[in-house]
N, CA, C and O atoms as a printed pandas DataFrame, in Angstrom:
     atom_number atom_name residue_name chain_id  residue_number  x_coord  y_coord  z_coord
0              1         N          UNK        A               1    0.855   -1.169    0.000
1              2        CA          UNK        A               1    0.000    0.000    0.000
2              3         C          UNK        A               1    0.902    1.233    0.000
3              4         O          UNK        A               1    1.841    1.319    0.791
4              5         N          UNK        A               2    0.537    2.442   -1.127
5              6        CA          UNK        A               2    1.362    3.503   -1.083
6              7         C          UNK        A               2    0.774    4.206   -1.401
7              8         O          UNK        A               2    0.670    4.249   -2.627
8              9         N          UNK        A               3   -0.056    5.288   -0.567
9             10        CA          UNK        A               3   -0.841    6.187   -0.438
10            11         C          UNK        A               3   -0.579    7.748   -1.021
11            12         O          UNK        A               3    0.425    8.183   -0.458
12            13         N          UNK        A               4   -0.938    8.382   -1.620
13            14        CA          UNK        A               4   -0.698    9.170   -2.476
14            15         C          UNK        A               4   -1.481   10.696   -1.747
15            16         O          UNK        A               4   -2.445   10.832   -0.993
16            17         N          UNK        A               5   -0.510   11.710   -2.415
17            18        CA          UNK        A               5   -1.178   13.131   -1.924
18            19         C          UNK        A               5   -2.508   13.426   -2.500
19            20         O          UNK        A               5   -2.911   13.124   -3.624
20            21         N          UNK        A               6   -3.092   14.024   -1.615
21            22        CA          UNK        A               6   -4.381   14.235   -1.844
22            23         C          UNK        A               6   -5.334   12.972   -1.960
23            24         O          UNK        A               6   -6.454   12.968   -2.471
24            25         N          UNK        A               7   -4.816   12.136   -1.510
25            26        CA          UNK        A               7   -6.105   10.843   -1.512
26            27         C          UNK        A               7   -6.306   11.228   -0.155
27            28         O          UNK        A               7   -5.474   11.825    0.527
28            29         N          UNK        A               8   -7.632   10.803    0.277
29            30        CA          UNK        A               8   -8.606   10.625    1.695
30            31         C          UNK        A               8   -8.613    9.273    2.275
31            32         O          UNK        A               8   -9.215    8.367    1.698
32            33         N          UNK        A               9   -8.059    9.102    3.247
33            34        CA          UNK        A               9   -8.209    7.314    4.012
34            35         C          UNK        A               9   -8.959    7.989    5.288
35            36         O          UNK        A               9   -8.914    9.117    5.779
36            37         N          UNK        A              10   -9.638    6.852    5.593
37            38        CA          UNK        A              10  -10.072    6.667    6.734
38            39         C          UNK        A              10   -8.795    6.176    7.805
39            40         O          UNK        A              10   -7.764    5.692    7.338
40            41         N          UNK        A              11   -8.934    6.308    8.861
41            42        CA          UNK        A              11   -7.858    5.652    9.527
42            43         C          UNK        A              11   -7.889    5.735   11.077
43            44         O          UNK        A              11   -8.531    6.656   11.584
44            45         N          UNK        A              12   -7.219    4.809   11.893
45            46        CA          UNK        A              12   -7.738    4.892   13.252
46            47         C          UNK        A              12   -6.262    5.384   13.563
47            48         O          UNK        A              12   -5.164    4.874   13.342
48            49         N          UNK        A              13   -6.738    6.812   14.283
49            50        CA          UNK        A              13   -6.289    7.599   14.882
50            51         C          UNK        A              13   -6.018    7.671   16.837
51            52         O          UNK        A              13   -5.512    8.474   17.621
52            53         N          UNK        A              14   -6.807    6.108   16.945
53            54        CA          UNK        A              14   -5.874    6.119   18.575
54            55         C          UNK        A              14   -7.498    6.353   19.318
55            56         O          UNK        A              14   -8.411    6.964   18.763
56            57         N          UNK        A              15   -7.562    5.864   20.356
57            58        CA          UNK        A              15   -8.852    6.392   21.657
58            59         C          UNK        A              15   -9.268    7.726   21.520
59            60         O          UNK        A              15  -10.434    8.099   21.393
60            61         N          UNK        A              16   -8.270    8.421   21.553
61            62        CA          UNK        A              16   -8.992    9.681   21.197
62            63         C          UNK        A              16   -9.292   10.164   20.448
63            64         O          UNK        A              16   -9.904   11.212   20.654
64            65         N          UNK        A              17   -9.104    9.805   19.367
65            66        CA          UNK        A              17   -9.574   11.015   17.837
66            67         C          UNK        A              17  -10.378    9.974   17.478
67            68         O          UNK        A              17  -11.344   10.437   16.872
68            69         N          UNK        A              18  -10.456    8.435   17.590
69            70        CA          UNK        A              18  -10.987    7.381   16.422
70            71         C          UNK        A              18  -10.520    7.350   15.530
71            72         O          UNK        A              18   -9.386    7.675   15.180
72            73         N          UNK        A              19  -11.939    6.656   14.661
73            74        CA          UNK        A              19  -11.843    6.060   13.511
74            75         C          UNK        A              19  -12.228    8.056   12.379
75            76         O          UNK        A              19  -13.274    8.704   12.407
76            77         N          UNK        A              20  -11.157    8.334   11.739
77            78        CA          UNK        A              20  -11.209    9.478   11.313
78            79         C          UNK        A              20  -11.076    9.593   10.089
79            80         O          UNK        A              20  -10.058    8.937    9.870
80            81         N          UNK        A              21  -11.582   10.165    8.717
81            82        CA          UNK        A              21  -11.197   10.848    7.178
82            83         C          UNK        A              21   -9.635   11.721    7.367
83            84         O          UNK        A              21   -9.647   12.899    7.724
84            85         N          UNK        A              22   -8.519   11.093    7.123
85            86        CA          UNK        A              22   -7.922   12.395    6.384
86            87         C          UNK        A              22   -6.983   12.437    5.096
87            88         O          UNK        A              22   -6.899   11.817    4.036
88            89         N          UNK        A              23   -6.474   13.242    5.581
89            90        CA          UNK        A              23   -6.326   13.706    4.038
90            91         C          UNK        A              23   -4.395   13.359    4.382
91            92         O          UNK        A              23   -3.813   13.326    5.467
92            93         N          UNK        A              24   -3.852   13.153    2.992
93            94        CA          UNK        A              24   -2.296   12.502    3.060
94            95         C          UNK        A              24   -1.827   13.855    2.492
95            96         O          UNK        A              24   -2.691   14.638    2.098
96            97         N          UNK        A              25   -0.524   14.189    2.421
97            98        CA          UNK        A              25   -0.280   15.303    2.490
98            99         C          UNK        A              25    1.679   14.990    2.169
99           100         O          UNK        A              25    2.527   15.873    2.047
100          101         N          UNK        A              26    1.906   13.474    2.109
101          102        CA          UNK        A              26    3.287   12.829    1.932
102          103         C          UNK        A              26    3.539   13.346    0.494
103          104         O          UNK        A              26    2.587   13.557   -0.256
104          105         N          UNK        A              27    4.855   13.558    0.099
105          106        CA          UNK        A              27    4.886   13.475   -1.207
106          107         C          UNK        A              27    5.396   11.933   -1.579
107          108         O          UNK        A              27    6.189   11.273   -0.908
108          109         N          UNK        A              28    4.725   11.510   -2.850
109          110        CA          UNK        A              28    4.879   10.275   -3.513
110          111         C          UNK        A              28    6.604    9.506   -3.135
111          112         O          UNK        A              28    7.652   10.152   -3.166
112          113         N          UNK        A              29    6.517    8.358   -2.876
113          114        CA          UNK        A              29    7.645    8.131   -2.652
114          115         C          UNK        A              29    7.622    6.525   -2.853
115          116         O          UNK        A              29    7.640    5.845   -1.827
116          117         N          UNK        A              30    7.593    6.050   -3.772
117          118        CA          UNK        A              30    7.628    4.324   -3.872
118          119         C          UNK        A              30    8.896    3.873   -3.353
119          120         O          UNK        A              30    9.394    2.941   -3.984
120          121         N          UNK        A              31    9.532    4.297   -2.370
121          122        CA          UNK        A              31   10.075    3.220   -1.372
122          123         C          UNK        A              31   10.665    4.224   -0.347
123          124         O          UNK        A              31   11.729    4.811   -0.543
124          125         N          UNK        A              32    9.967    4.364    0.662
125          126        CA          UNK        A              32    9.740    5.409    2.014
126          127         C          UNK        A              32   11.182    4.595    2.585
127          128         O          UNK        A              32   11.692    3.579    2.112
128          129         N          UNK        A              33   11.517    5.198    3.451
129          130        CA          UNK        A              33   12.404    5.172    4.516
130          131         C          UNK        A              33   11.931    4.597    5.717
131          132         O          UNK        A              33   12.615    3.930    6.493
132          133         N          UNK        A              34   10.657    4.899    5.849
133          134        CA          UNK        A              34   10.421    4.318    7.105
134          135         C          UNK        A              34    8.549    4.046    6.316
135          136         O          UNK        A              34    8.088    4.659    5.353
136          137         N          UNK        A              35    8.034    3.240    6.928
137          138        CA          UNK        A              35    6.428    3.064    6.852
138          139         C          UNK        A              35    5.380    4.367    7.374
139          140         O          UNK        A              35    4.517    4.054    8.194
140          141         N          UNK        A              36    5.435    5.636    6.971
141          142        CA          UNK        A              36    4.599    6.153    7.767
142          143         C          UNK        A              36    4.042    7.267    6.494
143          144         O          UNK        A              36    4.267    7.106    5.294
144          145         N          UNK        A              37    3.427    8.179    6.984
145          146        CA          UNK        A              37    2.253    8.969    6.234
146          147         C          UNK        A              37    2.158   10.134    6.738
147          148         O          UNK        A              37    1.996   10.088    7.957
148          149         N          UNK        A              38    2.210   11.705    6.078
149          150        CA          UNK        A              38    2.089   12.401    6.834
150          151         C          UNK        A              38    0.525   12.765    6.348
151          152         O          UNK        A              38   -0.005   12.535    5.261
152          153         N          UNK        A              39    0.003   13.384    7.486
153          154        CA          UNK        A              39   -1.954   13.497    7.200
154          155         C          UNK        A              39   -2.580   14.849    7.865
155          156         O          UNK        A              39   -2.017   15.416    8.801
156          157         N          UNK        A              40   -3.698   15.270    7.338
157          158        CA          UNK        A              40   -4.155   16.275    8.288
158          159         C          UNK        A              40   -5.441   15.694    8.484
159          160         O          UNK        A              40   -5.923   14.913    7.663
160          161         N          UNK        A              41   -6.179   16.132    9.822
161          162        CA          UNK        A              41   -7.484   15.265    9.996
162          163         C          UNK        A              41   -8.253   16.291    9.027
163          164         O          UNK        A              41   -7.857   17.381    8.615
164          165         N          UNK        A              42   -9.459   15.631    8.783
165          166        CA          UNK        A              42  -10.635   16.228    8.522
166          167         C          UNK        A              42  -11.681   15.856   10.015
167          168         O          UNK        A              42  -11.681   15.147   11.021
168          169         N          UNK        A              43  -12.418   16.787    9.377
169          170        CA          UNK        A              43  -13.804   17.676   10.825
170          171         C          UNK        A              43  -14.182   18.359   10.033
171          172         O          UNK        A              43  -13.592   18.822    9.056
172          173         N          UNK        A              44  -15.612   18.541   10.511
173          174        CA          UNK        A              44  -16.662   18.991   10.529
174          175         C          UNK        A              44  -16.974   20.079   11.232
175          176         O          UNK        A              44  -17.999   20.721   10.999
176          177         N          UNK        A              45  -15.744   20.534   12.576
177          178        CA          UNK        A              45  -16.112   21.161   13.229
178          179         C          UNK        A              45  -15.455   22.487   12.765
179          180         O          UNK        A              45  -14.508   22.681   13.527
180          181         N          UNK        A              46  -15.530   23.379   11.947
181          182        CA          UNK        A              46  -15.861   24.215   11.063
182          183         C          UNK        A              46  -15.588   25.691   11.989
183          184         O          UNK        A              46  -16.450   26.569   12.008
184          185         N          UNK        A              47  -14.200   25.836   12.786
185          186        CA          UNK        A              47  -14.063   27.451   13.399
186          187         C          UNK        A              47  -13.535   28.610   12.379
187          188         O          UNK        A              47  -13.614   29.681   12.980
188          189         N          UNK        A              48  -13.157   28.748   11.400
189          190        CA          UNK        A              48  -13.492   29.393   10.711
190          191         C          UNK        A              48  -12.050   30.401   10.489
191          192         O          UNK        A              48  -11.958   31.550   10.056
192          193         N          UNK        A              49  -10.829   29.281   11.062
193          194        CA          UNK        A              49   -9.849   29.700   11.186
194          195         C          UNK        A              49   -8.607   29.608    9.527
195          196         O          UNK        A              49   -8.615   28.698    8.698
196          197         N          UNK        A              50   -7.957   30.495    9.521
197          198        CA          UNK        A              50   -7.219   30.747    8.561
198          199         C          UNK        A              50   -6.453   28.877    8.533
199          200         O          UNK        A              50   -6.139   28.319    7.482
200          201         N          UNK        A              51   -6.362   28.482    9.395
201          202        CA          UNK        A              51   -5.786   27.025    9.589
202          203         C          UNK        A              51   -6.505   25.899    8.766
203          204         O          UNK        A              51   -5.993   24.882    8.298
204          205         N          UNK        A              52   -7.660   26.267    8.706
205          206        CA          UNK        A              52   -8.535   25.325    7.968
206          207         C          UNK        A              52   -9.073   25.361    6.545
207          208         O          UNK        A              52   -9.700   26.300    6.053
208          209         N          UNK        A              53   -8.779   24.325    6.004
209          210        CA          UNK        A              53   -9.547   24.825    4.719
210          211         C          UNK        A              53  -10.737   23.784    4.623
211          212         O          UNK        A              53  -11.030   22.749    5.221
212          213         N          UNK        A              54  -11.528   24.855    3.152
213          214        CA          UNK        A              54  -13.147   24.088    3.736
214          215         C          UNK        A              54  -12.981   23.071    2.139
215          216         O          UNK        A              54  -12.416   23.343    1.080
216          217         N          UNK        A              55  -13.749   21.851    2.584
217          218        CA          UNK        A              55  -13.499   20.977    1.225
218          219         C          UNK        A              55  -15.054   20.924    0.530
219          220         O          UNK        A              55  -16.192   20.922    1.001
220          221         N          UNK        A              56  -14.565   20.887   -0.649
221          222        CA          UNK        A              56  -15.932   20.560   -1.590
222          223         C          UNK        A              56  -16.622   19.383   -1.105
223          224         O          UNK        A              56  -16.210   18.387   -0.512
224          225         N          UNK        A              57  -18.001   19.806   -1.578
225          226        CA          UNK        A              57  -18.975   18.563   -1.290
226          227         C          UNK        A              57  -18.643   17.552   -2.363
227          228         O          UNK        A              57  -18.570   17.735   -3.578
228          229         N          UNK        A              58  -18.425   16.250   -1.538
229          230        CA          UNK        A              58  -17.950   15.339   -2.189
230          231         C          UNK        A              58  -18.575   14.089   -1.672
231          232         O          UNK        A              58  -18.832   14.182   -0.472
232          233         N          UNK        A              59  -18.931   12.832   -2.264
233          234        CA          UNK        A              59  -19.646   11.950   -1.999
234          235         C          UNK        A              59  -19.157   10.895   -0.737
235          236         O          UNK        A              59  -19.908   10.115   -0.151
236          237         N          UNK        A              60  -17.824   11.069   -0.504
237          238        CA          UNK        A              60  -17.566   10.219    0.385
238          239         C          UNK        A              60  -16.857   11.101    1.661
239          240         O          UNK        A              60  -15.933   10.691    2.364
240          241         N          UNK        A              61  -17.601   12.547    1.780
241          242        CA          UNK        A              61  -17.045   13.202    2.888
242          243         C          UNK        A              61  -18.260   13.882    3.423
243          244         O          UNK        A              61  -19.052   14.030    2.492
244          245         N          UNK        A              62  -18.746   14.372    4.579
245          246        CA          UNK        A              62  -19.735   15.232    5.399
246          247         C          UNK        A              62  -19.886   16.139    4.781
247          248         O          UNK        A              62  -18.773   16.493    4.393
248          249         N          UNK        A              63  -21.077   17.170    4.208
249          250        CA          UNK        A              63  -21.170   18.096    3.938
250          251         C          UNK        A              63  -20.550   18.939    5.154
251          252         O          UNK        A              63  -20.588   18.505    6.305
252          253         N          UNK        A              64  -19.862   20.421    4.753
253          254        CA          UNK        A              64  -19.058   21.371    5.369
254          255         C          UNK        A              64  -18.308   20.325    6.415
255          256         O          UNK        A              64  -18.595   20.121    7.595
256          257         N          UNK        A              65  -17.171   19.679    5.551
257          258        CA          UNK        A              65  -16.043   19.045    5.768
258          259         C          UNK        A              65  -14.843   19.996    5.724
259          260         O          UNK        A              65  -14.662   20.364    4.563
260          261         N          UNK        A              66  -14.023   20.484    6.520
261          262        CA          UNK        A              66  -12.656   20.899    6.637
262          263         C          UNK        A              66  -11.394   20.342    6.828
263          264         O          UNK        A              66  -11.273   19.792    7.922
264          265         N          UNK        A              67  -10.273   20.310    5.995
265          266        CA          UNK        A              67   -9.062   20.137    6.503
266          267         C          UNK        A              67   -8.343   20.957    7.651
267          268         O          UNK        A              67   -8.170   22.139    7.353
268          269         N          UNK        A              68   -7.996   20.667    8.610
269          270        CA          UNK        A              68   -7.615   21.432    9.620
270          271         C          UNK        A              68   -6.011   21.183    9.696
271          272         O          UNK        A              68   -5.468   20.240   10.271
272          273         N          UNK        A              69   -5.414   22.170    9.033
273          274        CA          UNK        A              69   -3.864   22.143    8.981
274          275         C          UNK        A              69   -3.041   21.763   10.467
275          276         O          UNK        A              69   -2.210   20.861   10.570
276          277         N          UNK        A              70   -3.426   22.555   11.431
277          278        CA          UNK        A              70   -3.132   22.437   12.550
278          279         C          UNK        A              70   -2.371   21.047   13.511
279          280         O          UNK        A              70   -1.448   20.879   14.308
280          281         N          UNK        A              71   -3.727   20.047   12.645
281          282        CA          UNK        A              71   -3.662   18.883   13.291
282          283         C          UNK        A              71   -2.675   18.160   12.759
283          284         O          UNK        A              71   -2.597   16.984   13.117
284          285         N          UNK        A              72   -1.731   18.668   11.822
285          286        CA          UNK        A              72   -0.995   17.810   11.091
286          287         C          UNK        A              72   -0.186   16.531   11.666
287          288         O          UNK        A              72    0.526   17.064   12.518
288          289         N          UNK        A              73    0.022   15.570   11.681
289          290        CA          UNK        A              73    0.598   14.246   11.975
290          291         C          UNK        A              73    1.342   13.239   11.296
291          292         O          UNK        A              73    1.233   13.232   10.070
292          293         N          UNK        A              74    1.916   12.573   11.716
293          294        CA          UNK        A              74    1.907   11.202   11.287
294          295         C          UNK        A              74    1.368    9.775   11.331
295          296         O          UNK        A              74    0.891    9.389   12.399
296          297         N          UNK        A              75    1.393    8.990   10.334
297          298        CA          UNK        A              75    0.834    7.705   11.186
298          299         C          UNK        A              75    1.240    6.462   10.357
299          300         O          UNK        A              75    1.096    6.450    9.134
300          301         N          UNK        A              76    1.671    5.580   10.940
301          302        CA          UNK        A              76    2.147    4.193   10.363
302          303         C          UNK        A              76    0.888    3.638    8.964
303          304         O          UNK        A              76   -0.331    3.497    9.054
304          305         N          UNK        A              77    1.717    3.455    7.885
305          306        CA          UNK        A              77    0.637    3.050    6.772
306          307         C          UNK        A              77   -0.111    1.939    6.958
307          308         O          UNK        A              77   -1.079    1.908    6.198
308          309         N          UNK        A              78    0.022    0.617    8.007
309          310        CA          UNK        A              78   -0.374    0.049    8.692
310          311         C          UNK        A              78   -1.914    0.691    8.704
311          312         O          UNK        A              78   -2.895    0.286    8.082
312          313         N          UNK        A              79   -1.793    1.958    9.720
313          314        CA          UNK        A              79   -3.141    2.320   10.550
314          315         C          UNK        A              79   -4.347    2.812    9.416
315          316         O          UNK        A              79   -5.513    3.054    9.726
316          317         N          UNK        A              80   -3.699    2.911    7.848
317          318        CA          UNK        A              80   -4.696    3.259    7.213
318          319         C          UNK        A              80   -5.408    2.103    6.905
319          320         O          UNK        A              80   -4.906    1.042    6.533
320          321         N          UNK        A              81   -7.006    2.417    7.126
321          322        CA          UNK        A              81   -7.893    1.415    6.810
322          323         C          UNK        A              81   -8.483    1.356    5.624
323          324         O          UNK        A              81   -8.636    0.215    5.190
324          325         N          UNK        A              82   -8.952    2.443    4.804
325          326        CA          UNK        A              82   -9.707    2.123    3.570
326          327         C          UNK        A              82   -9.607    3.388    3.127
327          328         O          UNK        A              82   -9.585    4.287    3.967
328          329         N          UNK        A              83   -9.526    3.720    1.661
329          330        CA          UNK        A              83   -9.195    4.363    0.686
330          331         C          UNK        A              83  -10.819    5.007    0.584
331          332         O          UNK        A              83  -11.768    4.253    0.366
332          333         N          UNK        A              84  -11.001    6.552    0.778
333          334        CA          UNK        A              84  -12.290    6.811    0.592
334          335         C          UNK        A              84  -12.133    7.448   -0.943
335          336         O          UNK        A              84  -13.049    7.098   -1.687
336          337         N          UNK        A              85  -11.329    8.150   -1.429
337          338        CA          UNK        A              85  -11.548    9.093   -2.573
338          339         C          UNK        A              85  -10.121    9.962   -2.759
339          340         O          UNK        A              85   -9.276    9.917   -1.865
340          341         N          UNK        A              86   -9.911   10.737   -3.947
341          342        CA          UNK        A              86   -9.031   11.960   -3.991
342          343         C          UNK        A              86   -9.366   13.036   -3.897
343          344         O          UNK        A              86  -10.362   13.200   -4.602
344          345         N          UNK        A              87   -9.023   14.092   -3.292
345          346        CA          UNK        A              87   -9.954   15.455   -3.505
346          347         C          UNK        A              87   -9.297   15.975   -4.385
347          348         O          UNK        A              87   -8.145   15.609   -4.619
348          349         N          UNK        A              88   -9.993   17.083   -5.150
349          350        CA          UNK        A              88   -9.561   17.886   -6.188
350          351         C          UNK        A              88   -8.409   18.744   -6.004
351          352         O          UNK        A              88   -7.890   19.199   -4.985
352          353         N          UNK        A              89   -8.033   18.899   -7.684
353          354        CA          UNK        A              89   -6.275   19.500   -7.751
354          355         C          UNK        A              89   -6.682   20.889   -6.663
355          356         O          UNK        A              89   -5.906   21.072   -5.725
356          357         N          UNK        A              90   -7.743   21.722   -6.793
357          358        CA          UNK        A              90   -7.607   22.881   -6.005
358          359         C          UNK        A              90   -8.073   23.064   -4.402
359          360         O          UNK        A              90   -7.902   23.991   -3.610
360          361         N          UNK        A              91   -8.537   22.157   -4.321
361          362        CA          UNK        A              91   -8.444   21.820   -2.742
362          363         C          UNK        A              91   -7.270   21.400   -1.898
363          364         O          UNK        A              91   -7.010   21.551   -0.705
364          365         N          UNK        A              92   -6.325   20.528   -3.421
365          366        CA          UNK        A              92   -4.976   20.099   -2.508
366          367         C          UNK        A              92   -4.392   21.222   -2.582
367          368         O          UNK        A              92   -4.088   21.574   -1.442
368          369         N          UNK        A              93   -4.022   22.100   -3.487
369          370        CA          UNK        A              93   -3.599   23.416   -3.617
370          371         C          UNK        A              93   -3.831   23.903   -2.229
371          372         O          UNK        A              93   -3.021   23.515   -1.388
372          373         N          UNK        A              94   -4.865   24.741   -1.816
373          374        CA          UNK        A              94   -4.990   25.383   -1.025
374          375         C          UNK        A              94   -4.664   24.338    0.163
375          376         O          UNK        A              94   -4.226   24.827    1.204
376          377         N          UNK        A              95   -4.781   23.424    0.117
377          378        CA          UNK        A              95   -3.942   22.811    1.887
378          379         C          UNK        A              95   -2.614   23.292    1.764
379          380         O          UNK        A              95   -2.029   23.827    2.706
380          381         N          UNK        A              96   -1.935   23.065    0.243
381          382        CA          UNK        A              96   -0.453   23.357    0.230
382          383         C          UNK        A              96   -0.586   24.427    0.996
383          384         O          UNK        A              96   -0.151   24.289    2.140
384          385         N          UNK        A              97   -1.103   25.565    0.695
385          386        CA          UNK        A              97   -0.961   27.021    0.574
386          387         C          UNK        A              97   -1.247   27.209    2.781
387          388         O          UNK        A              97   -0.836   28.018    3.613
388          389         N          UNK        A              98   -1.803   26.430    2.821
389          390        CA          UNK        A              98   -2.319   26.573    4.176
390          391         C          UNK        A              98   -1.343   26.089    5.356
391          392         O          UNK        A              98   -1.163   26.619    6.452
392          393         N          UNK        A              99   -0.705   24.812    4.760
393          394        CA          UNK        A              99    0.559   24.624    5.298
394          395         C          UNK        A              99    2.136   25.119    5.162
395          396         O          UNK        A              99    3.132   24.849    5.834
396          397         N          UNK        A             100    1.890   26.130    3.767
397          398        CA          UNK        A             100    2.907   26.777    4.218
398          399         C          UNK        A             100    2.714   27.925    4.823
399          400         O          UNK        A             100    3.719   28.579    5.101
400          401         N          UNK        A             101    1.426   28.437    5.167
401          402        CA          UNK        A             101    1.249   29.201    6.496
402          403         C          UNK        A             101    1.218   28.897    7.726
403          404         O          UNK        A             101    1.742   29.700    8.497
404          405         N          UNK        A             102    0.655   27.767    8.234
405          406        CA          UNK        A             102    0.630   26.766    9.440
406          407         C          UNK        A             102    2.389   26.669    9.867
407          408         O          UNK        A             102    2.771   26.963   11.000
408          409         N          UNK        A             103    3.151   26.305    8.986
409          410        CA          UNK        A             103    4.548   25.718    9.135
410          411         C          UNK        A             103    5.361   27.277    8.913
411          412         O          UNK        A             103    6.581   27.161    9.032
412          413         N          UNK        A             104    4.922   28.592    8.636
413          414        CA          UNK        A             104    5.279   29.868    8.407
414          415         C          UNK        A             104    6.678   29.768    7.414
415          416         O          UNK        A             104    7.735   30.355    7.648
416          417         N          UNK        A             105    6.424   28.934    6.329
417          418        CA          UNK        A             105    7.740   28.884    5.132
418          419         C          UNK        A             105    7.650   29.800    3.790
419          420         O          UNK        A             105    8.220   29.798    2.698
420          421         N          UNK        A             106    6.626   30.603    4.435
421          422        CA          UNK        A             106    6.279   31.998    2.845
422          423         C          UNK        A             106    7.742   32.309    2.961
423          424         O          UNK        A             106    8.228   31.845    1.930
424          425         N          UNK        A             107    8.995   33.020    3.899
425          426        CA          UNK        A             107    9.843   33.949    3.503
426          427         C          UNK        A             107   11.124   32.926    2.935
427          428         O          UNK        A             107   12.168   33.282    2.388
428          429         N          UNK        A             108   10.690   31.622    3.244
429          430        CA          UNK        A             108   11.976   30.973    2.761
430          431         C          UNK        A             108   11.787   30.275    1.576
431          432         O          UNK        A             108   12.698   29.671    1.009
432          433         N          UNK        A             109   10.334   30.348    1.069
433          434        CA          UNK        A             109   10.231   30.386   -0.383
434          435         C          UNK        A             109   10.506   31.229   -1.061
435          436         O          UNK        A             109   11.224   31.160   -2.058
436          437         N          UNK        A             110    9.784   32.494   -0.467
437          438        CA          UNK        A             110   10.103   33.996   -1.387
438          439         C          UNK        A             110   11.899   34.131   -1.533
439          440         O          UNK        A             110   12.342   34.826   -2.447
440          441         N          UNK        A             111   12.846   33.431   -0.586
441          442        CA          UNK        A             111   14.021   33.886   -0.408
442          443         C          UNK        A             111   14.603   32.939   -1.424
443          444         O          UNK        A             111   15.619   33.262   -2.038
444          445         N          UNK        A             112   13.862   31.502   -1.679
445          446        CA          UNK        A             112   14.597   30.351   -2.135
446          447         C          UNK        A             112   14.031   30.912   -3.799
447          448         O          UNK        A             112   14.882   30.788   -4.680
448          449         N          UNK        A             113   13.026   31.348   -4.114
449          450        CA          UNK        A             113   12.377   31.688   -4.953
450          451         C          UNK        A             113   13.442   32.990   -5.991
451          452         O          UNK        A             113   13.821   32.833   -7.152
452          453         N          UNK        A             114   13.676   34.102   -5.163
453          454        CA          UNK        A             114   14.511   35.109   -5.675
454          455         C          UNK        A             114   15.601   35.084   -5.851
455          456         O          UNK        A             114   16.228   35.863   -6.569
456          457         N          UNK        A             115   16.224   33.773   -4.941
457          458        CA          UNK        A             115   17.805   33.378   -5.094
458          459         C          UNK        A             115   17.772   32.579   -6.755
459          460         O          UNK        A             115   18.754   32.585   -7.497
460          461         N          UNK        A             116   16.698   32.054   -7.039
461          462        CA          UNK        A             116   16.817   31.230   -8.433
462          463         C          UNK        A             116   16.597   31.933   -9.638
463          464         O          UNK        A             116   16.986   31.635  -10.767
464          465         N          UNK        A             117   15.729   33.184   -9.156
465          466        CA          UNK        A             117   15.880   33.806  -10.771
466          467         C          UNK        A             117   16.927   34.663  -10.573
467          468         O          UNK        A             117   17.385   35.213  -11.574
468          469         N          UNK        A             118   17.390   34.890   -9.545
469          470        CA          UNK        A             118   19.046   36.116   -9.806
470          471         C          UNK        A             118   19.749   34.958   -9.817
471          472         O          UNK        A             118   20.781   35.267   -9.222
472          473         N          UNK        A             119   19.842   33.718  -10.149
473          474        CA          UNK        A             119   20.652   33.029  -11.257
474          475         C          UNK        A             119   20.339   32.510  -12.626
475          476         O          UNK        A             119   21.147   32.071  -13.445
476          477         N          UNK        A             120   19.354   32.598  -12.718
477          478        CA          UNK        A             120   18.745   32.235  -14.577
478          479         C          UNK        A             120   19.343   33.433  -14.977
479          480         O          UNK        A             120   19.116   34.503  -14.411
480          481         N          UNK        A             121   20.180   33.286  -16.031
481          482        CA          UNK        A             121   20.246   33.981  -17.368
482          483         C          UNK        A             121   19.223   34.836  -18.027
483          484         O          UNK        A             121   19.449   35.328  -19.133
């Protein structure tokens, strides 16, 4: 099993969170280093924070379903249980966009970004 960005698994997340939707967030890697997954949960519980993004209605998720950057994790590919769906190219977009606010890496893109065209020709 090799779980891909932007696909949705269900997965048991431990006594406290449960049996939960989220979203993978790994970049592709057909032969990991170690067995694990990085994920953000999805919820329903909808605060309305710059942290969260809201996902399209989609058949195998809650209407006003959110990714909540915040919660970001890991978890052994083991713990994923079943493959619900992919969400769309612009929903994964904006998680990107959300985690590089969550993780605050705007200035070391903008820096990694301007260092590459003051070397293009």
């Amino acid at each position: 099993m090799n779980p891909k960005l932007g696909e949705v698994w269900l997965v048991d997340l431990g006594l406290a969170a449960k049996m939960r939707p989220v979203v993978i967030v790994s970049r592709y890697d057909p032969t990991p280093p170690r067995a694990l997954v990085l994920y953000i949960p999805v919820t329903t519980q909808n605060r309305g924070s710059c942290y969260e993004v809201e996902l399209p209605t989609i058949t195998f998720l809650k209407e006003g379903s959110v990714a909540n950057v915040q919660g970001l994790g890991s978890v052994p590919v083991a713990r994923l249980e079943r493959r619900l769906g992919h969400l769309p190219d612009e929903a994964i977009l904006e998680i990107k966009q959300a985690l590089v606010f969550a993780l605050d890496l705007e200035d070391e893109l903008e820096q990694n970004n301007a260092a590459d065209s003051s070397t293009t020709p």
